[in-house]
C-alpha positions in Angstrom: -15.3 69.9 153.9 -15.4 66.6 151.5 -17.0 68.4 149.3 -14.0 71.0 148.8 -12.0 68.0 148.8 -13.7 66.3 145.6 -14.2 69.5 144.2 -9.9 70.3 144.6 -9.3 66.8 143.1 -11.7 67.3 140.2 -10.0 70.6 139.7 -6.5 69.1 140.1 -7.1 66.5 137.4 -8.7 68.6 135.1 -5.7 70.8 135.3 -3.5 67.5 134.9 -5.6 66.2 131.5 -5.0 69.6 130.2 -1.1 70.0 130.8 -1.3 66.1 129.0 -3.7 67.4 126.2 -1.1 70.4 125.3 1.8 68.1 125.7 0.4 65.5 123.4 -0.9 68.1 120.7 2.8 69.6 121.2 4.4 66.0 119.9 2.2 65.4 116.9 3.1 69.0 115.4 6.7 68.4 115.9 5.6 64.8 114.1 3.3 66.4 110.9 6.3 68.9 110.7 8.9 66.4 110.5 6.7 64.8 107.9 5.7 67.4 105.5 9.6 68.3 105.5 10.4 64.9 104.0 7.1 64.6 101.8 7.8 64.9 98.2 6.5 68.0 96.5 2.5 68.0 96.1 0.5 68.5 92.8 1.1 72.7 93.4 4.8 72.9 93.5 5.8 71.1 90.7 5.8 72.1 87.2 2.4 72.6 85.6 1.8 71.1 82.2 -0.5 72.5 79.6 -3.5 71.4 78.6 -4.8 71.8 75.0 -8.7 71.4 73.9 -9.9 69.0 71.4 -12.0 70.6 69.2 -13.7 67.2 68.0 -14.6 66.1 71.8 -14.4 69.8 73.9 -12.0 67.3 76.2 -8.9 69.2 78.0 -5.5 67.0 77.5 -2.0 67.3 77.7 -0.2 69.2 75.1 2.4 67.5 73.0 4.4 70.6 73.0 7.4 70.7 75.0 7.8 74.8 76.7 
């Protein structure tokens, strides 16, 4: 009968760790969401800028040209 006991509560607070795991996982999506809303715009989504090759050096830079 202890047994079934010990077994019940070890059951019981795995089930309680898991309902915290979910709740806590829950809370820092809401948070990364919240953040990435208010970041500014990464690398990707802003304008790209063309790059011209130097024909002395074979080294990419920025072209002077404005598109």
């Amino acid at each position: 009968m202890v047994r079934l006991l010990v077994i019940a509560l070890i059951a019981a607070a795995g089930w309680y760790a898991w309902k915290m795991l979910k709740r806590q996982q829950a809370r820092v999506e809401a948070a990364l969401r919240k953040a990435e809303a208010n970041a500014k715009p990464t690398v990707r989504e802003q304008k790209s800028i063309a790059l011209e090759k130097d024909p002395k050096t074979g080294v990419y830079r920025p072209s002077d040209r404005q598109d």
